[in-house]
C-alpha positions as CSV (number, residue, x, y, z in Angstrom):
1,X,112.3,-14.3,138.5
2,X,112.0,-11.4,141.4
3,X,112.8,-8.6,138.9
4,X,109.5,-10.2,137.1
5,X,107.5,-10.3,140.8
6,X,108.6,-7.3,141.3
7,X,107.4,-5.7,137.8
8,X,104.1,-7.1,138.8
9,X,104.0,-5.6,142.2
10,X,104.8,-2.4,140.7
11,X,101.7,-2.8,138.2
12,X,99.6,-2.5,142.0
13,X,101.9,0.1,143.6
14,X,104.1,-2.0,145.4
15,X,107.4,-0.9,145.5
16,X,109.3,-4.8,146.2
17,X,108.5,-7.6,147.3
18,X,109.4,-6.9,150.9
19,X,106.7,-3.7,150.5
20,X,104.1,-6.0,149.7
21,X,104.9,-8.6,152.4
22,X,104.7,-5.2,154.8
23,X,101.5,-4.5,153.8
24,X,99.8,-7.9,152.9
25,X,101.4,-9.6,156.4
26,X,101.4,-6.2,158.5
27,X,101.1,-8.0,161.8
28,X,103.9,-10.5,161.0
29,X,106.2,-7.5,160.7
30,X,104.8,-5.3,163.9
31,X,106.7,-4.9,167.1
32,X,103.2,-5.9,168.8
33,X,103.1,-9.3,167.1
34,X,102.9,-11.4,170.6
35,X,100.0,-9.4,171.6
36,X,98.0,-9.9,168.3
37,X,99.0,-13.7,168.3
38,X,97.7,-14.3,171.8
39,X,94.5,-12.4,170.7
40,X,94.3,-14.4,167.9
41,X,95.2,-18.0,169.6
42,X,92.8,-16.9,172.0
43,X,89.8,-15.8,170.4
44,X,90.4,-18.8,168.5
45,X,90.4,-21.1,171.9
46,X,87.5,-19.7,172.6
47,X,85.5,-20.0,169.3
48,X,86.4,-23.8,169.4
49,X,85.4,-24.6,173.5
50,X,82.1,-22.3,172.3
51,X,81.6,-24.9,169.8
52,X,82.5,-27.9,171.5
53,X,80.5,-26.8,174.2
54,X,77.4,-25.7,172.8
55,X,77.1,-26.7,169.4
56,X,76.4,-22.6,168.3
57,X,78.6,-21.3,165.8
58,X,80.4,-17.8,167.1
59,X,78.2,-15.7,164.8
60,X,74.9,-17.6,166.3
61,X,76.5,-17.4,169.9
62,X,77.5,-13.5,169.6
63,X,73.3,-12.7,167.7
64,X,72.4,-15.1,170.9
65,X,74.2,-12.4,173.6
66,X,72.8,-9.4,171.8
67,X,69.7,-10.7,172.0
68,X,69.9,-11.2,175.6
69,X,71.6,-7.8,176.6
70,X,68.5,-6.1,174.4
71,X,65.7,-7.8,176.5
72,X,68.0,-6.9,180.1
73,X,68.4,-3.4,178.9
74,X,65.0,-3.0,177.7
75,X,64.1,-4.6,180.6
76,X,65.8,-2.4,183.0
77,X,64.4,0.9,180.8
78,X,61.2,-0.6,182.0
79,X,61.7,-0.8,185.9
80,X,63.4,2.2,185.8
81,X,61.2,4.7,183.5
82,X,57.8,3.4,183.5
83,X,57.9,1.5,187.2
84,X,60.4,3.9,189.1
85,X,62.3,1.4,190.5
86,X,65.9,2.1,191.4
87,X,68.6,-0.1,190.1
88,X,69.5,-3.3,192.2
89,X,72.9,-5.0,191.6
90,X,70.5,-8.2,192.2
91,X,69.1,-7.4,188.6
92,X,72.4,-7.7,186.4
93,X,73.3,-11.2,188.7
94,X,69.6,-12.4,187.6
95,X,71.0,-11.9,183.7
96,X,74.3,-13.8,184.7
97,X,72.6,-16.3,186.4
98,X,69.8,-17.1,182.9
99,X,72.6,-16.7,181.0
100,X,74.6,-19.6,182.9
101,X,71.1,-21.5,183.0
102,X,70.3,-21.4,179.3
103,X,74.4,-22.3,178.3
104,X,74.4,-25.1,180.8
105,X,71.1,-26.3,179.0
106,X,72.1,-25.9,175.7
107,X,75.8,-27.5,176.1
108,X,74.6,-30.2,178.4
109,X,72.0,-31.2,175.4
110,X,74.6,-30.4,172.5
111,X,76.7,-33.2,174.7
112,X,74.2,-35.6,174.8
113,X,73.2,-35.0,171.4
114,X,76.2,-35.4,169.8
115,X,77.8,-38.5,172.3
116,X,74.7,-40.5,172.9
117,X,74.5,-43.2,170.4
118,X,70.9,-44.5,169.7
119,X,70.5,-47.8,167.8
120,X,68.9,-47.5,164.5
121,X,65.0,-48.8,164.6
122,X,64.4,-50.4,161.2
123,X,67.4,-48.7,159.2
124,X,66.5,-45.1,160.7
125,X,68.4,-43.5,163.1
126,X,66.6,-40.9,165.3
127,X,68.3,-39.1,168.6
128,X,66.0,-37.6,170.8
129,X,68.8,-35.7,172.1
130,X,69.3,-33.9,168.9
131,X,65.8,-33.1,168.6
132,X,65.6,-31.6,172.1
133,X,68.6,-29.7,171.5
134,X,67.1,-28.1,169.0
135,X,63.6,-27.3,170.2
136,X,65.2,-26.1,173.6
137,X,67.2,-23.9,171.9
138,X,64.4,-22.2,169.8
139,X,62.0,-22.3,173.0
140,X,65.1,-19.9,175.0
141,X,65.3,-17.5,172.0
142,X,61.7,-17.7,171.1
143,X,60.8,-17.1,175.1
144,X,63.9,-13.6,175.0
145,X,62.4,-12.4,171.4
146,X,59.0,-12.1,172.9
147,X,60.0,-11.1,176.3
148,X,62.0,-8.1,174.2
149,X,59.2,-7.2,172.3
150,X,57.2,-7.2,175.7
151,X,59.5,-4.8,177.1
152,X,59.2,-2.6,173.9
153,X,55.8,-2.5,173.6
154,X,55.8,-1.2,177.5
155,X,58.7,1.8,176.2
156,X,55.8,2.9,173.9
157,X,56.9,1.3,170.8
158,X,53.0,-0.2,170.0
159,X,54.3,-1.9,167.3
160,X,55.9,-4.6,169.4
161,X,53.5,-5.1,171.5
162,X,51.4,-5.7,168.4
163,X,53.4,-8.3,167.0
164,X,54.2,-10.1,170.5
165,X,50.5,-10.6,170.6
166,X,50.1,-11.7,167.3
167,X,53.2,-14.4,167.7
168,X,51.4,-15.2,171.4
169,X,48.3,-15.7,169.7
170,X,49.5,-18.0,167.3
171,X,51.3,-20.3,168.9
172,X,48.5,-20.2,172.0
173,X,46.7,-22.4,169.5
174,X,49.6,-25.6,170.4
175,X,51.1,-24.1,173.3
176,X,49.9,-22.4,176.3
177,X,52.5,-19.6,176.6
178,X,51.1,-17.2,179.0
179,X,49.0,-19.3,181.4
180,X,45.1,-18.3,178.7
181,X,45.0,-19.8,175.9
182,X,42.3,-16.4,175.1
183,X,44.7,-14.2,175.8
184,X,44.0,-11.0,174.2
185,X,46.4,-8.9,173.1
């Protein structure tokens, strides 16, 4: 039988079956196999408190991040190119601190959403929980996306600016974003 495995794994360029275990399990067989499996077990940990936590898958949460470092950096770019203001330490805690705001919101309306138990009215289940979840969540990333695009638009890119007024305008019609419903951008 491993003469036969082995004629296989020569067919792909394998020499044994011990060369293909080398190659197809190379971290089982490295000296450095503690550190890869406390990486692992760890990025694993966190993936799974991430998603207990919040409710946002790791791809979601990671797109999330990047979206917030653009608008800070963007941000920054602004203060310190177009308003010539030096950097302030107080600036990057600002970003900590909205980041700790919005997971706090999120994972403390994920919680509710997902324990909080509300008895069906006529056979139909509704949470309000779930729902609020949900619309907070798109309010935080619809509120960064057009404060980026804000931030762009003041770089010089006039496409950005464009298209945060034309998202503004549109939802002025239900909402009252920016404090004038007549806002023109």
């Amino acid at each position: 039988m491993m003469e036969w495995i082995n004629y296989i794994l020569a067919a792909f360029g394998y020499r044994s079956m011990e060369d293909f275990n080398h190659t197809v399990f190379k971290l089982a067989y490295s000296e450095e196999k503690t550190f890869w499996f406390k990486v692992s077990a760890g990025m694993g940990t966190f993936r799974l408190v991430l998603f207990d936590f919040t409710g946002l898958d790791l791809v979601v949460f990671l797109a999330f991040v990047i979206l917030i470092m653009a608008e800070f950096q963007t941000g920054l770019r602004v203060a310190l190119i177009k308003k010539n203001e030096k950097f302030q330490s107080r600036k990057f805690g600002r970003m900590i601190l909205k980041i700790s705001v919005y997971m706090l919101l999120i994972g403390t309306l994920h919680a509710f959403s997902n324990r909080f138990r509300v008895p069906p009215i006529y056979g139909i289940e509704i949470n309000p929980f779930a729902w609020l979840y949900y619309v907070v969540f798109i309010a935080i990333v619809f509120q960064l996306v057009i404060s980026w695009l804000e931030n762009l638009g003041q770089l010089g890119y006039k496409e950005s600016r464009t298209l945060a007024g034309i998202i503004l305008r549109k939802f002025n019609k239900w909402f009252e974003f920016d404090g004038d419903k007549d806002n023109n951008y």
